[in-house]
Each structure stands twice: as C-alpha cells, then as structure tokens.
C-alpha positions in Angstrom: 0.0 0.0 0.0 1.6 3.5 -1.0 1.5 6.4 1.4 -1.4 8.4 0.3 -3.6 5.2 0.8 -2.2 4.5 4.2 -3.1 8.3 4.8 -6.6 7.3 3.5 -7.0 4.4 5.4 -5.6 6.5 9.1 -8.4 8.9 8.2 -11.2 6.3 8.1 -9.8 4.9 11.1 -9.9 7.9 13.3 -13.2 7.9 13.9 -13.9 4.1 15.1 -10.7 4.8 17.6 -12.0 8.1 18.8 -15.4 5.9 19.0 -13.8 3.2 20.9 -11.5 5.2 23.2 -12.4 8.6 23.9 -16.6 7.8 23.5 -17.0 10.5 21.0 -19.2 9.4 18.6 -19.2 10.5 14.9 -21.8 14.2 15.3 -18.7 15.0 17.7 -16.3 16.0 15.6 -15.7 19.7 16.8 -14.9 17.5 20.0 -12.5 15.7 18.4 -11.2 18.0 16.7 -10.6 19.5 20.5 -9.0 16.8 21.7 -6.7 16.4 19.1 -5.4 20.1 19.7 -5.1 19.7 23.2 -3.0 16.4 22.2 -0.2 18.4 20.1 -0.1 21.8 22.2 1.1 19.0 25.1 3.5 17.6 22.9 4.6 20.9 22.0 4.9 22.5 25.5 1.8 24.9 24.6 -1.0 25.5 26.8 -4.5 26.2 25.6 -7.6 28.4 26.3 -11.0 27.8 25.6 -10.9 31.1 23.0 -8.7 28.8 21.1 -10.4 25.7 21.2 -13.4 27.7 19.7 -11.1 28.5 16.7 -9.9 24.9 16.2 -13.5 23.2 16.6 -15.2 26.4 14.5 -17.7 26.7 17.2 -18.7 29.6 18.3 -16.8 30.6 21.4 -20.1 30.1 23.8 -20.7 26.2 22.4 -17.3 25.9 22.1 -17.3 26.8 26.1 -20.3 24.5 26.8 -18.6 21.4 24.9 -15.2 21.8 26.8 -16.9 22.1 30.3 -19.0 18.9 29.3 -15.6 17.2 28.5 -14.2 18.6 31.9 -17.2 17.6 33.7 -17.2 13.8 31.8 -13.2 13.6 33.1 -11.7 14.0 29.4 -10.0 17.6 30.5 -8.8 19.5 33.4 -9.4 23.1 33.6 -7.1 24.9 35.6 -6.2 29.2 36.1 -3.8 30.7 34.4 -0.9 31.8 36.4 -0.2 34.5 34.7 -4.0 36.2 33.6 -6.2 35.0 37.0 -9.1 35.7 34.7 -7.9 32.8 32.1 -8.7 29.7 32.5 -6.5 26.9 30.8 -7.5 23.5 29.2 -5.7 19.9 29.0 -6.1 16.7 28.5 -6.6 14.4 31.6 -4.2 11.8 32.3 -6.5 9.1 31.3 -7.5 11.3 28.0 -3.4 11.8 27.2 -3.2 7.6 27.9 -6.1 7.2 25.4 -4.7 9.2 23.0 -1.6 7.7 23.2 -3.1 4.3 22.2 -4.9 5.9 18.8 -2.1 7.8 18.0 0.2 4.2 18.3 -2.2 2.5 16.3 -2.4 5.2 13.4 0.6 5.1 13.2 0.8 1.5 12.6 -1.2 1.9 9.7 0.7 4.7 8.2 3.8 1.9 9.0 2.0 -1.1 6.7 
C-alpha cells in the first residue's frame, strides 16, 4: 500500500478509535477535533484556552465553552487558572485522556507503518 492510501485508510480509522477510546461518537467532531489540539499543544509545550479551542473546533466561542466544560465535567480535561491572567482559565487533556490518546495515536501510526 503506497503512502497516500495509508493516509486514507488513518483517516477512516480515526473515527472508530476516537469511538472506541475517547466515547465521542461520529456528530462530535468539533470534539474531536478539541481533543486532538489539546494532544499536540502538550507535545509541544503549549497550553490552551478555551478562546482557542473555539477556533480549532469552528464553534462559536459560547458552544465551544459548553462542549469543553461537558468534556471537563465527563473527566476528558482538566481546567485549571492561568498563572499568569487570573481571569484565564486553561484546558488539558486528563491523564486518562493523554493515555487514550496515546493508544490511537500508536495505532495510526501503525497503519501509516503497513
């Protein structure tokens, strides 16, 4: 299988893993999509507000706020104040969440491997 359809076939994937391991179901993609930021700012050291998970999940900010606090409240995230703006609040992933993401990202990978 060349690149491009291993690509392909990471993409269908996504959605059964994100099914399997996180719960989100397919009408959750600006979730996801949430999620999946969260993953890389962590891996890049970043930290994230909820004004910037509204851009990433092109919600407007107010759902966008509803969704995360769902997702905070459900155990995916932790919500925490930032340090530096008392006013800010700051998103992550949970430990479980990170764990969980850890697994789908393994196993895209494996596909983008074979």
């Amino acid at each position: 299988m060349d690149q491009r359809q291993r690509i392909c076939e990471a993409l269908k994937q996504q959605h059964r893993l994100a099914e399997l391991k996180l719960g989100l179901e397919r009408r959750q993609w600006p979730e996801w999509l949430m999620v999946i930021d969260l993953y890389r700012a962590r891996e890049q050291g970043m930290r994230e507000g909820f004004k910037t998970l509204a851009a990433t999940s092109g919600l407007s900010t107010a759902t966008a706020f509803r969704r995360t606090v769902e997702m905070i409240d459900a155990g995916m995230l932790d919500r925490k104040r930032d340090a530096e703006d008392r006013r800010r609040s700051l998103v992550s992933l949970s430990d479980r969440t990170r764990c969980q993401m850890d697994d789908i990202m393994d196993q895209l990978a494996d596909i983008l491997r074979n």
